[in-house]
N, C-alpha and C positions, 0 to 999 in steps of 0.2 A: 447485540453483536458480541462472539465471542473474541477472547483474547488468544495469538498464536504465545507459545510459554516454551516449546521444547525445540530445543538446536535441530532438529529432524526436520521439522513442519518447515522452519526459516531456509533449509538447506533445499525441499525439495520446490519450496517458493522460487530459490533462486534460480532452479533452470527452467523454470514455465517462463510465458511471454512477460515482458517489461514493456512498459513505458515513460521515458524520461523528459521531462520539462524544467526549467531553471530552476524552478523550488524545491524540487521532492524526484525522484524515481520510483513509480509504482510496480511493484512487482504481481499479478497473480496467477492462481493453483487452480484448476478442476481438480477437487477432490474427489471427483466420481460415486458421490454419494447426494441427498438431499437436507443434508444439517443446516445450520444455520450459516451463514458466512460470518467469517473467521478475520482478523487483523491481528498483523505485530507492527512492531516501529524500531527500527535503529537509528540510530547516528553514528558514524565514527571517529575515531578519535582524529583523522584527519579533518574534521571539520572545527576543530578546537579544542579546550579545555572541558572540564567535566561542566563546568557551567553552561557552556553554549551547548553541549551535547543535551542536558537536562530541558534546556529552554525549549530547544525545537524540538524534542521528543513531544513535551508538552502541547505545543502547538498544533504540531499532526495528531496525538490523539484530541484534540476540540476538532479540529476539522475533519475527523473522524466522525466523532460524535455527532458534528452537525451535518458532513453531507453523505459520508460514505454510507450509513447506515438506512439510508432511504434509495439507496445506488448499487449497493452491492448486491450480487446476486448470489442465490439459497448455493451450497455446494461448492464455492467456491472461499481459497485464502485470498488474503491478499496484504501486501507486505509493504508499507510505505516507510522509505529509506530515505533520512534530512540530508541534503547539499550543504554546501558552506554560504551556499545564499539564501538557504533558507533562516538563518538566523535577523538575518534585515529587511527579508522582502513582506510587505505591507501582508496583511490577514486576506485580505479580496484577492490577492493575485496568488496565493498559495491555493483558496477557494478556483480561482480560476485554473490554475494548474493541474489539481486535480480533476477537475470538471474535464478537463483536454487528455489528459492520462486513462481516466475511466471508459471516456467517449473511442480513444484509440481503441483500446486492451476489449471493447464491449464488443467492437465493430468486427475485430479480427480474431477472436476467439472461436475455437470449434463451435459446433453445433450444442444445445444443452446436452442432450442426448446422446451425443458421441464421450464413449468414455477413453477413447486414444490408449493409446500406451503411457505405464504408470513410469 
């Protein structure tokens, strides 16, 4: 899975569908192409100091690694953004949040084939 790197990619992440759960807000893109799926990760600075920002970044990307990447689908971003509870909430229940974020954003997503307006 690739990495999102350019303020562009994160920008037009942010006005496609969301999904929010107490750990994380999942954001994703139709890219309208067939590349591989794509992830970024933020935190902000309202969720703490640079340490707690670093922590949970961290965390989302393993939970990335471990579930997103068998979940995401080809042509598509996807942008997973730390809460201030994400710094405390147990590894299973971030797993489970994401699981309910994905299963939303999967359900109610255009068609693959529909490539909408950019």
């Amino acid at each position: 899975m690739e990495r999102l790197k350019r303020r562009q990619d994160f920008v037009a992440a942010a006005r496609a569908s969301y999904a929010a759960t107490p750990g994380m807000v999942v954001q994703m893109r139709a890219r309208g192409d067939d590349g591989p799926a794509r992830v970024g990760f933020t935190a902000t600075k309202r969720i703490g100091n640079a340490v707690v920002r670093n922590r949970v970044k961290r965390r989302l990307r393993e939970l990335a690694r471990l579930r997103l990447e068998s979940q995401a689908w080809r042509g598509h971003d996807y942008v997973l953004i730390g809460r201030d509870k994400s710094f405390g909430r147990s590894f299973p229940d971030l797993e489970s949040d994401l699981a309910a974020a994905l299963k939303k954003l999967h359900r109610t997503a255009p068609a693959r084939g529909d490539r909408g307006t950019p």
